[in-house]
N, C-alpha and C positions, 0 to 999 in steps of 0.2 A: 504493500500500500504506500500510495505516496506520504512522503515525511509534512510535506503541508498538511493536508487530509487528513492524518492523523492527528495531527496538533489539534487543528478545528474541530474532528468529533471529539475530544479528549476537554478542550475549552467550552464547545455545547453541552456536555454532555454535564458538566458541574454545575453550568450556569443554568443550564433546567432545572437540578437540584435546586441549589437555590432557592429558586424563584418556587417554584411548586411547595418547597418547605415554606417559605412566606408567605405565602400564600393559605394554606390549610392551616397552619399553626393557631397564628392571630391576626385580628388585623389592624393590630398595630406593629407588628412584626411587616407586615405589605407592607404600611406607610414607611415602615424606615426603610426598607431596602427603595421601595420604588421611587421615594424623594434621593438617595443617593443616585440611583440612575439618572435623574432629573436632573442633578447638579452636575452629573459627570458629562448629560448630553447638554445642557445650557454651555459649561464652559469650552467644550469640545467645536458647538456651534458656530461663538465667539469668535474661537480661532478662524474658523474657516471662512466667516466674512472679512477678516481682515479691517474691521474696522478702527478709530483711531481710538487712543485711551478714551479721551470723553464720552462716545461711543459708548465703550465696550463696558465702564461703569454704568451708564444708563440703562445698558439691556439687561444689566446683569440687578440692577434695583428695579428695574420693569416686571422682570419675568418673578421676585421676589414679592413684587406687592399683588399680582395674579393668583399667586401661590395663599398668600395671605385672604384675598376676598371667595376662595376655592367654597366655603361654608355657605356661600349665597346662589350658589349653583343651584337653583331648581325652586328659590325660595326669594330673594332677589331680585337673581336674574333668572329670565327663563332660559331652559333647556334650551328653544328654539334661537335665542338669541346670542346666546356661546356659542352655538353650531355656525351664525350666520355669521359672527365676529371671525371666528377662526378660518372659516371659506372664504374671507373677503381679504383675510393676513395672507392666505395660499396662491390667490388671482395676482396679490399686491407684489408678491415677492416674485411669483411668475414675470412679470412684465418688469421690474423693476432690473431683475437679473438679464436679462431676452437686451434691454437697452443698453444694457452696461456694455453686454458682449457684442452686439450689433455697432454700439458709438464710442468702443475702446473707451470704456469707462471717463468718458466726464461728466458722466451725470454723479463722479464717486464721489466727492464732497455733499452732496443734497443726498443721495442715497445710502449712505451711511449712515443719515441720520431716519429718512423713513426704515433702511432696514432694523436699526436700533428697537422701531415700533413694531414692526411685523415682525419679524421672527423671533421674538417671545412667545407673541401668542402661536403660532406655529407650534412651536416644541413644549410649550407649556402645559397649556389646554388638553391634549390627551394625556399627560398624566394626571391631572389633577380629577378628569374623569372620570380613570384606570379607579384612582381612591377611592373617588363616590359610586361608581358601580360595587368596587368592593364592599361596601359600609351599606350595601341596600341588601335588598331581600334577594335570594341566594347567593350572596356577591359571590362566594368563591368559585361558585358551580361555574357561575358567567367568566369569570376572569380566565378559569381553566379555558374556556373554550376559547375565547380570542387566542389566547397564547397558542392554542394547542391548531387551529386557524390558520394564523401566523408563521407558526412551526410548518405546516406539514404543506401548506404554498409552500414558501423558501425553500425547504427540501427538495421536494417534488421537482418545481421550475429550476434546483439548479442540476440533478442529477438527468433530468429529464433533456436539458437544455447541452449537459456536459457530453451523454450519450449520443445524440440525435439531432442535436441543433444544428441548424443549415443558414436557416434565412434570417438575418437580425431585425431585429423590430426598431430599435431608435439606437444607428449606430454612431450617430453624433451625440447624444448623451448616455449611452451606457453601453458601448460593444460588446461586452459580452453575452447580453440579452438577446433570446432569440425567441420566435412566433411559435416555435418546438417546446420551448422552455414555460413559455407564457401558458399554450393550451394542457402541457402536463401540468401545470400547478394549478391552472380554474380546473380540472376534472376534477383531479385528488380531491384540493381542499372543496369542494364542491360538493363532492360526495362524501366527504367525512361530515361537513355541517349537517347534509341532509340526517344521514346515519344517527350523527349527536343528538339533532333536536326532535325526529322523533322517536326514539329510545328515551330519550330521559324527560320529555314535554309534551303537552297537549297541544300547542301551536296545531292550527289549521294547515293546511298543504299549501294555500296559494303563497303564505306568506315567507311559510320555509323555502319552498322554490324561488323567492324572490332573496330570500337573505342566501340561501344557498349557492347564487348565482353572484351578485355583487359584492359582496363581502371580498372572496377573491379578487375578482378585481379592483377592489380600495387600495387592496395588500400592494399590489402589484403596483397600482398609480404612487404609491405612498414610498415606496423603492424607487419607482424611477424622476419621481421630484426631489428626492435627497441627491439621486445621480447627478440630476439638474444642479442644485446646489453645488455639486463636488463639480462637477463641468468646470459652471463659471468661475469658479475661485481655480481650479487648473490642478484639481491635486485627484488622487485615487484614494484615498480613505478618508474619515471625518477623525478619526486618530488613529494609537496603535497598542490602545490600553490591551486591547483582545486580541492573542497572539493568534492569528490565523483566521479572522473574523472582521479586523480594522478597530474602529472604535462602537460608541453604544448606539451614536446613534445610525450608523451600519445596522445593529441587530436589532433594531429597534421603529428603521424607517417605516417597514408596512404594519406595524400593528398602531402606529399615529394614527393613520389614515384610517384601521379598522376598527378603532374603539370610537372616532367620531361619526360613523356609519352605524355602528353599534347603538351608541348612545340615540340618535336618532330615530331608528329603528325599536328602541326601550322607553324615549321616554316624551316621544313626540309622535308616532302611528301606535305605539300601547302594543306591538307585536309582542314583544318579550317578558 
């Protein structure tokens, strides 16, 4: 077996530990581990924008007082209104990045400072979620299944994609992604959600075949706009804390994407 591949199942393989112990334990035991992740992918972020000190304190006291108003999720504020906050950071940071690289960044002085604003709530807002999903009624059940989601996409698409892969799907933001890669991970995880929820849930059919269908593809969207991210800034990992994985939020990109689908799906159509 290759010595990379090995390293990586050997690094996955703990940090599922981990998390699945954090998980079932307590869930104050989630909160601490999942706020360290938090901190590890905020200041990992940081880096990769490149922004200037001034900057780089601001996002880092933005994404800290987010953290703080996390208790008015759903009470507050509404559900729907986080969800549309954080879609409007995803569009903002989309274009914002697309101009940099299109006009050889002079838009980087003005830009630095809206990215300051947006990519907090980017990387913020699904963890802070992740929490309040855990803290609700069956959080752990839920939380296993994103993760477990998340997991067996990534798997699937990269084993699937490593085997068989031919035709690249966006080889300007992430070459190694291929249409081979993409359809082995919506099968799998597709058919593990269907499998999940109804084995362990009463959910109706229409709406599993709908969550069973998109969820994947969040995962996958949610992977190749971190790519995006790693693009424009010019680098191949968001760190290198996870020896054979990159940094967290590498392992972390598509489950952003699928806990704020989730959440919508729980707490704005009442599916879950």
């Amino acid at each position: 077996m290759d010595k990379n591949l090995q390293t990586r199942l050997l690094v996955g393989f703990f940090g599922i530990v981990i998390i699945l112990f954090a998980n079932f334990i307590h869930l104050h035991s989630f909160i601490v581990v999942f706020l360290f992740f938090w901190s590890l992918s905020v200041l990992e972020l940081i880096q990769v924008i490149d922004s200037d000190g001034m900057y780089r304190l601001f996002m880092l006291m933005f994404c800290l007082l987010l953290g703080i108003v996390c208790s008015g999720y759903g009470k507050i504020v509404s559900y729907e209104m986080v969800i549309l906050m954080w879609l409007c950071s995803v569009f903002a940071i989309m274009g914002i990045l697309h101009f940099n690289m299109v006009h050889c960044k002079c838009f980087q002085k003005t830009g630095s400072f809206i990215k300051a604003i947006f990519f907090p709530v980017y990387v913020t807002i699904p963890y802070i979620l992740l929490v309040m999903i855990r803290s609700g009624n069956r959080g752990s059940f839920w939380i296993l299944f994103m993760l477990l989601t998340a997991w067996v996409l990534d798997i699937f698409s990269y084993f699937t994609g490593m085997l068989i892969g031919k035709h690249k799907i966006a080889p300007k933001i992430s070459p190694k992604k291929t249409v081979e890669g993409f359809v082995g991970g919506l099968i799998f995880s597709g058919f593990f959600i269907y499998i999940y929820l109804k084995a362990f849930t009463t959910i109706s059919l229409f709406p599993v075949l709908v969550i069973s269908f998109t969820l994947p593809i969040a995962g996958f969207l949610g992977d190749l706009f971190e790519s995006f991210i790693k693009r424009s800034a010019g680098i191949k990992d968001s760190g290198d804390l996870l020896s054979g994985h990159g940094g967290f939020l590498d392992r972390f990109d598509s489950l952003l994407f699928i806990v704020i689908l989730f959440a919508f799906y729980q707490h704005v159509l009442l599916w879950l």
